[in-house]
VOKOL-807797 format. One record per residue (C-alpha): residue number from 1; chain; x, y negated, z. Coordinates in nm, 3 decimals, padded with zeros to 5 digits. Layout:
# VOKOL-807797
<site><pos>NUM</pos><unit>A</unit><x>X</x><y>Y</y><z>Z</z></site>
...
This chain:
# VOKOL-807797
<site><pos>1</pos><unit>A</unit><x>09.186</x><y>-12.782</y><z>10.121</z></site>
<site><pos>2</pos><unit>A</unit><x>09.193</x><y>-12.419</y><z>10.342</z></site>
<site><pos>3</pos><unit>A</unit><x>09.039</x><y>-12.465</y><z>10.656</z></site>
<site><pos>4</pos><unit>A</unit><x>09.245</x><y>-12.327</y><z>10.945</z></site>
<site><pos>5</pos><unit>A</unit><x>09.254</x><y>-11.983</y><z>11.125</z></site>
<site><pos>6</pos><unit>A</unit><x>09.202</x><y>-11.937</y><z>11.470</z></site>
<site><pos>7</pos><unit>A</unit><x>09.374</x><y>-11.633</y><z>11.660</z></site>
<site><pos>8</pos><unit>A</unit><x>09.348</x><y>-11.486</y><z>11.931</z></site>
<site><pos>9</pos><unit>A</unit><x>09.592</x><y>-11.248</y><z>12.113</z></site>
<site><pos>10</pos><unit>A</unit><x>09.640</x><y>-11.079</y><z>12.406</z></site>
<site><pos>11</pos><unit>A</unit><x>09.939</x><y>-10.999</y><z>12.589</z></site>
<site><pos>12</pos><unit>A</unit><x>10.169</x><y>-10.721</y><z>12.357</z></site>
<site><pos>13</pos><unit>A</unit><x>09.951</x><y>-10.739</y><z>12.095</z></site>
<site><pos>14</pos><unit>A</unit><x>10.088</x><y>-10.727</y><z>11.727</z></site>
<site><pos>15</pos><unit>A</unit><x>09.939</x><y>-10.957</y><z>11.388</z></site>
<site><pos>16</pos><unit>A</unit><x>10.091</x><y>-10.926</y><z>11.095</z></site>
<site><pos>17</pos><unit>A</unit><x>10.139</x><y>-11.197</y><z>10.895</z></site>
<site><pos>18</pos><unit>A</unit><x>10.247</x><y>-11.219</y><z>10.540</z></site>
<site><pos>19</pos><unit>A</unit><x>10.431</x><y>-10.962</y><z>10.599</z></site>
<site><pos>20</pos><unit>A</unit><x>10.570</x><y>-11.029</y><z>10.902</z></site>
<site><pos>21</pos><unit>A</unit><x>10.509</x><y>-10.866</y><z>11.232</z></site>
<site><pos>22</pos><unit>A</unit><x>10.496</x><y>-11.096</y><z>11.543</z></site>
<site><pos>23</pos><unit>A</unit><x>10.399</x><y>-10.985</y><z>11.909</z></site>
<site><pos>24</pos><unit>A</unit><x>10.271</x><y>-11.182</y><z>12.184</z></site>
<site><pos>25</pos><unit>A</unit><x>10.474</x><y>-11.148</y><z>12.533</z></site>
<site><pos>26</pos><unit>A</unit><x>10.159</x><y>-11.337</y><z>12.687</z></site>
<site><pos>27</pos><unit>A</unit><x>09.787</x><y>-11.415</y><z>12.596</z></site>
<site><pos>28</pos><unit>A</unit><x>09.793</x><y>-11.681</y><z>12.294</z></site>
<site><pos>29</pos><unit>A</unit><x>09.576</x><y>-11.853</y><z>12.070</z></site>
<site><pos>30</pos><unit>A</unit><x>09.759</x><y>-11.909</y><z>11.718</z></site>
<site><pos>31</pos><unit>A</unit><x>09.623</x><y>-12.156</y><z>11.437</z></site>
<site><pos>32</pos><unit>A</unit><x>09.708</x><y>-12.068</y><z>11.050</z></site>
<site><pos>33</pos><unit>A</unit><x>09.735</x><y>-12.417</y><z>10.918</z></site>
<site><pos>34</pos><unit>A</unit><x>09.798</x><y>-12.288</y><z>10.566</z></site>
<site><pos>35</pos><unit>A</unit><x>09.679</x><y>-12.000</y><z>10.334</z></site>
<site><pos>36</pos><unit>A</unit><x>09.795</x><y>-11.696</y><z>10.491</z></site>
<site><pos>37</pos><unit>A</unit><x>09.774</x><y>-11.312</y><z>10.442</z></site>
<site><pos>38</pos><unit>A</unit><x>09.730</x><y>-11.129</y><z>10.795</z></site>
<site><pos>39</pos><unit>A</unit><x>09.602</x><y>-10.863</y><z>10.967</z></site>
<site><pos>40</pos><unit>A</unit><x>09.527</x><y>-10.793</y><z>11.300</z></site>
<site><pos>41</pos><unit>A</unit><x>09.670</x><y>-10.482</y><z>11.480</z></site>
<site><pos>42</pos><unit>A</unit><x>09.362</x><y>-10.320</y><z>11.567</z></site>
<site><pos>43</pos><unit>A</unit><x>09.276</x><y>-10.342</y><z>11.217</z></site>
<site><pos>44</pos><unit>A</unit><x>09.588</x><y>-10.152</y><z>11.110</z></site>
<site><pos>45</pos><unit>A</unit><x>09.521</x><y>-09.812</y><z>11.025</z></site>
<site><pos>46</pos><unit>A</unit><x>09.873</x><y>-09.549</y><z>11.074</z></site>
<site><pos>47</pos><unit>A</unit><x>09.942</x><y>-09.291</y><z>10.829</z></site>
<site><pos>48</pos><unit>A</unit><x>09.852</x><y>-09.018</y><z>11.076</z></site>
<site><pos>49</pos><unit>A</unit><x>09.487</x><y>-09.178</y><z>11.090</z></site>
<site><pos>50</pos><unit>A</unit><x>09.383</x><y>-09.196</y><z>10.662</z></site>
<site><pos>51</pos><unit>A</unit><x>09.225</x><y>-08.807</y><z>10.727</z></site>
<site><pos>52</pos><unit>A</unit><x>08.944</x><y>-08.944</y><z>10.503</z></site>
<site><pos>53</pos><unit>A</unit><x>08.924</x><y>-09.089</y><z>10.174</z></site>
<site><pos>54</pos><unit>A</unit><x>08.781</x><y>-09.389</y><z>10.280</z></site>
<site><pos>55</pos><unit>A</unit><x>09.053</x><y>-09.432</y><z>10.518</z></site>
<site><pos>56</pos><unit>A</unit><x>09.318</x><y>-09.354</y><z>10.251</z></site>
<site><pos>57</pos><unit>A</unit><x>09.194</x><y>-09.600</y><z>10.047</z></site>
<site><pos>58</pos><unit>A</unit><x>09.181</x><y>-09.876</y><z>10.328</z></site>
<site><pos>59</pos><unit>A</unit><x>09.553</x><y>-09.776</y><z>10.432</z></site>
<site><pos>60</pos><unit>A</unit><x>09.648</x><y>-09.838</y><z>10.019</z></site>
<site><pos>61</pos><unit>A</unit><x>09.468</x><y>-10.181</y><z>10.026</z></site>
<site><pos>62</pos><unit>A</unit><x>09.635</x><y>-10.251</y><z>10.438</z></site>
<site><pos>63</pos><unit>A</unit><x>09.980</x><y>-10.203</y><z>10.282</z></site>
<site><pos>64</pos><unit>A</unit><x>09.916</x><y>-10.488</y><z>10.030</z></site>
<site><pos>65</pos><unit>A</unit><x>09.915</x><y>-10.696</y><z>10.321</z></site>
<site><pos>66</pos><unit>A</unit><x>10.177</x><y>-10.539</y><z>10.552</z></site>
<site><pos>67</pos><unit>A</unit><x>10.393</x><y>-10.524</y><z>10.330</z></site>
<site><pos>68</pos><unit>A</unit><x>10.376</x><y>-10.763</y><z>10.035</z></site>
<site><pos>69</pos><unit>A</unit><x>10.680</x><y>-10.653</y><z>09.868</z></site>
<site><pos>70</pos><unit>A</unit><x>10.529</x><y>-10.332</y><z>09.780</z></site>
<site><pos>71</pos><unit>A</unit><x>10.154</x><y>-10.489</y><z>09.727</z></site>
<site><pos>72</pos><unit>A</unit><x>10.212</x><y>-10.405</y><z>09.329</z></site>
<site><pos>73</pos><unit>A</unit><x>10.293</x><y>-10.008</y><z>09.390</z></site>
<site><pos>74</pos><unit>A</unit><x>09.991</x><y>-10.004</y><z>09.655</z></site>
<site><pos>75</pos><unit>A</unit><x>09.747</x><y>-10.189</y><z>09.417</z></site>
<site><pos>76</pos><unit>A</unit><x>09.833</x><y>-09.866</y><z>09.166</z></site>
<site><pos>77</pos><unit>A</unit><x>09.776</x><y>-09.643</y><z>09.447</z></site>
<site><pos>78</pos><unit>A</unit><x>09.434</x><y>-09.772</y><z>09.547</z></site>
<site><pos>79</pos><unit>A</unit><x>09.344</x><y>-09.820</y><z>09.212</z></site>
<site><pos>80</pos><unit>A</unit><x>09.422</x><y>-09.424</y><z>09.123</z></site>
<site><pos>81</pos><unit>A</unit><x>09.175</x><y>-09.365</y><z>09.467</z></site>
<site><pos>82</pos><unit>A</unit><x>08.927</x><y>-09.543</y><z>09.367</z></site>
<site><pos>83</pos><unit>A</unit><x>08.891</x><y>-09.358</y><z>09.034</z></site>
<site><pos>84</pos><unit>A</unit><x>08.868</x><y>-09.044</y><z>09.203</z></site>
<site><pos>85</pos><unit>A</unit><x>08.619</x><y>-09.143</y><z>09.470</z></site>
<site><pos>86</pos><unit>A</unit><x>08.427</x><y>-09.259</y><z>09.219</z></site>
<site><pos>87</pos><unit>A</unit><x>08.453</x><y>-08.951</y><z>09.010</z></site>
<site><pos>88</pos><unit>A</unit><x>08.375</x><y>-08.755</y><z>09.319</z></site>
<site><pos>89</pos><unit>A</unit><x>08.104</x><y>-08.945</y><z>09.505</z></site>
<site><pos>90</pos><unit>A</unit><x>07.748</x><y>-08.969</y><z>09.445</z></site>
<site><pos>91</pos><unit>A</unit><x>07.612</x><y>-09.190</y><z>09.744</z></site>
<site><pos>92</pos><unit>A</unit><x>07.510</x><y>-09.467</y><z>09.621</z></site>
<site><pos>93</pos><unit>A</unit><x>07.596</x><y>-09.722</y><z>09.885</z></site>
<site><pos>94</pos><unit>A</unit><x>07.960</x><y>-09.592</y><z>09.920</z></site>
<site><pos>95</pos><unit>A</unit><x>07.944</x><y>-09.661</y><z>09.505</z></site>
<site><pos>96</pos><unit>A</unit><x>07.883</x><y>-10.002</y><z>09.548</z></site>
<site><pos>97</pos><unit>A</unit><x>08.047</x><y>-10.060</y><z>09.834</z></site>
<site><pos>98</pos><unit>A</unit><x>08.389</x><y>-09.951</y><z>09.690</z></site>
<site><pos>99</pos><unit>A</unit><x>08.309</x><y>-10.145</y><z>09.340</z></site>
<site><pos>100</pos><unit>A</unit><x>08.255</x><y>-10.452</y><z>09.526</z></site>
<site><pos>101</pos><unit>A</unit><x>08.585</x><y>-10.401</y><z>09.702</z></site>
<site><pos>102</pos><unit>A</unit><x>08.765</x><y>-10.318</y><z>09.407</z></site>
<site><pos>103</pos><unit>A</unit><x>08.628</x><y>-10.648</y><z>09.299</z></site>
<site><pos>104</pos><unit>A</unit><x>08.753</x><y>-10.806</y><z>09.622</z></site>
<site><pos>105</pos><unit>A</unit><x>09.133</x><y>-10.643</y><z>09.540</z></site>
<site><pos>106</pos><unit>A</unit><x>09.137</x><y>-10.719</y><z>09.219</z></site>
<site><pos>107</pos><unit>A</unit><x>09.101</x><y>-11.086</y><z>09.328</z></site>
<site><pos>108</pos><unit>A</unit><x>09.377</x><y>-11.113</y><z>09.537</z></site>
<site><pos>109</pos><unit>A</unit><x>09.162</x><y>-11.066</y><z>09.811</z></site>
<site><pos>110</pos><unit>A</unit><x>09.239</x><y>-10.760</y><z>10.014</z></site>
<site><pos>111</pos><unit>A</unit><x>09.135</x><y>-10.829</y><z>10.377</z></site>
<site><pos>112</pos><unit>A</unit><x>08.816</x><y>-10.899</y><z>10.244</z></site>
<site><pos>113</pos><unit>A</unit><x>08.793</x><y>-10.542</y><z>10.055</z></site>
<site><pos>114</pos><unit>A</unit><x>08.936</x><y>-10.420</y><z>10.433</z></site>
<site><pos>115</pos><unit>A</unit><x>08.675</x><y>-10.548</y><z>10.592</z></site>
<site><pos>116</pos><unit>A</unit><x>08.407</x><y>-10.345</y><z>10.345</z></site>
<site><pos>117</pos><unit>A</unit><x>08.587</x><y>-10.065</y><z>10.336</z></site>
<site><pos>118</pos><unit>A</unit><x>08.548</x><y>-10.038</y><z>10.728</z></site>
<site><pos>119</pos><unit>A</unit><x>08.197</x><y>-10.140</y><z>10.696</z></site>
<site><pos>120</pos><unit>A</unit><x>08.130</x><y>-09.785</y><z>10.468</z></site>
<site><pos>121</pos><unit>A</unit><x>08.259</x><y>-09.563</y><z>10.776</z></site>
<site><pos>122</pos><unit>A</unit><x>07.954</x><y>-09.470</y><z>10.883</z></site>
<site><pos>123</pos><unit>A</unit><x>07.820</x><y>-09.403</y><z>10.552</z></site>
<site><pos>124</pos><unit>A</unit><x>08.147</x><y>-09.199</y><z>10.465</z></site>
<site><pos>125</pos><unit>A</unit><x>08.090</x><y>-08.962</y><z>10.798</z></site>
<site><pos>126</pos><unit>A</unit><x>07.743</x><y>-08.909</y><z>10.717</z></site>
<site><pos>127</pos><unit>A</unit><x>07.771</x><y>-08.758</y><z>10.377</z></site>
<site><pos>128</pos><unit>A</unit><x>08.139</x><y>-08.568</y><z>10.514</z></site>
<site><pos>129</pos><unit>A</unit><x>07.897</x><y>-08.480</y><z>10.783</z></site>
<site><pos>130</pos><unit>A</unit><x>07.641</x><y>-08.328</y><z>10.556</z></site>
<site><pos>131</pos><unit>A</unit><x>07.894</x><y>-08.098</y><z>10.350</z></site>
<site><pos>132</pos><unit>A</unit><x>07.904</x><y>-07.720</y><z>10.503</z></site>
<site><pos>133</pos><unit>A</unit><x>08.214</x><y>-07.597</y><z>10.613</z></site>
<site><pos>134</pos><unit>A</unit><x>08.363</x><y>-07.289</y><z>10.446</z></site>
<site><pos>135</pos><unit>A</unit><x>08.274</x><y>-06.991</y><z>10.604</z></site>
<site><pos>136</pos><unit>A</unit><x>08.527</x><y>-06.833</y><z>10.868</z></site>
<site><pos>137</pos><unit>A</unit><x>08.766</x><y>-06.552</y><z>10.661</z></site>
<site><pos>138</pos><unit>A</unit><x>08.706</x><y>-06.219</y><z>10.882</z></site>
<site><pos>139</pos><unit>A</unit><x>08.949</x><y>-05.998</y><z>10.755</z></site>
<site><pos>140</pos><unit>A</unit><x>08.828</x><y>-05.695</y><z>10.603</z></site>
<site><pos>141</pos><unit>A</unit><x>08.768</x><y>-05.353</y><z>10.771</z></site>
<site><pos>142</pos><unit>A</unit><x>08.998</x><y>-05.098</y><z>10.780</z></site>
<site><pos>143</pos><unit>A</unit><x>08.869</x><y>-04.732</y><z>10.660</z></site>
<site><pos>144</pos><unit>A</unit><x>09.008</x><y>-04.446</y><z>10.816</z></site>
């Protein structure tokens, strides 16, 4: 037996659930009686906002749950990220945070893998953090 889900919403506020999206016209407190896939809409993450490849990642594994008729095409999209994060990375936390949450997808559960996905922000920004910028391009001097 699932045990239920309490929500709560404020007043314009969006979930998505299952792949539908449902807003609130006034504060409400919803109960999920059965299995359900949602997501709340602070959690949602727009295209404009995936500048980082944690992000793009989470926005591959948000769509399996926004939009469950293309979970199978996002599920090849996130798995293709993952392979090249890990090919690229070398922090070791990140690693193992993005194994476990390839675990997590491959499982069927992707609003758990959301959940450490967001948790590895701060990690993420620390090592983008670290890596130099290119130097500015000053164009080069004329001679006369």
């Amino acid at each position: 037996m699932t045990r239920a889900m309490h929500l709560s919403l404020r007043a314009g506020e969006r979930v998505y659930v299952n792949g539908a999206v449902l807003r609130v016209d006034r504060r409400v407190s919803l109960e999920l009686l059965n299995e359900a896939t949602f997501l709340l809409e602070h959690h949602v993450l727009q295209p404009e906002e995936a500048t980082t490849p944690l992000r793009q990642l989470y926005f591959a594994a948000q769509i399996m749950l926004i939009d469950p008729s293309k979970a199978e095409e996002a599920r090849g999209l996130y798995g293709r990220l993952h392979e090249g994060l890990m090919g690229a990375l070398a922090n070791a936390e990140i690693r193992a945070g993005l194994d476990a949450a390839l675990g997590l997808v491959a499982g069927g559960r992707p609003f758990e893998a959301l959940k450490l996905i967001r948790g590895l922000y701060p990690a993420e920004d620390a090592v983008l953090a670290r890596v130099p910028a290119p130097p500015p391009r000053v164009p080069a001097r004329r001679r006369a």
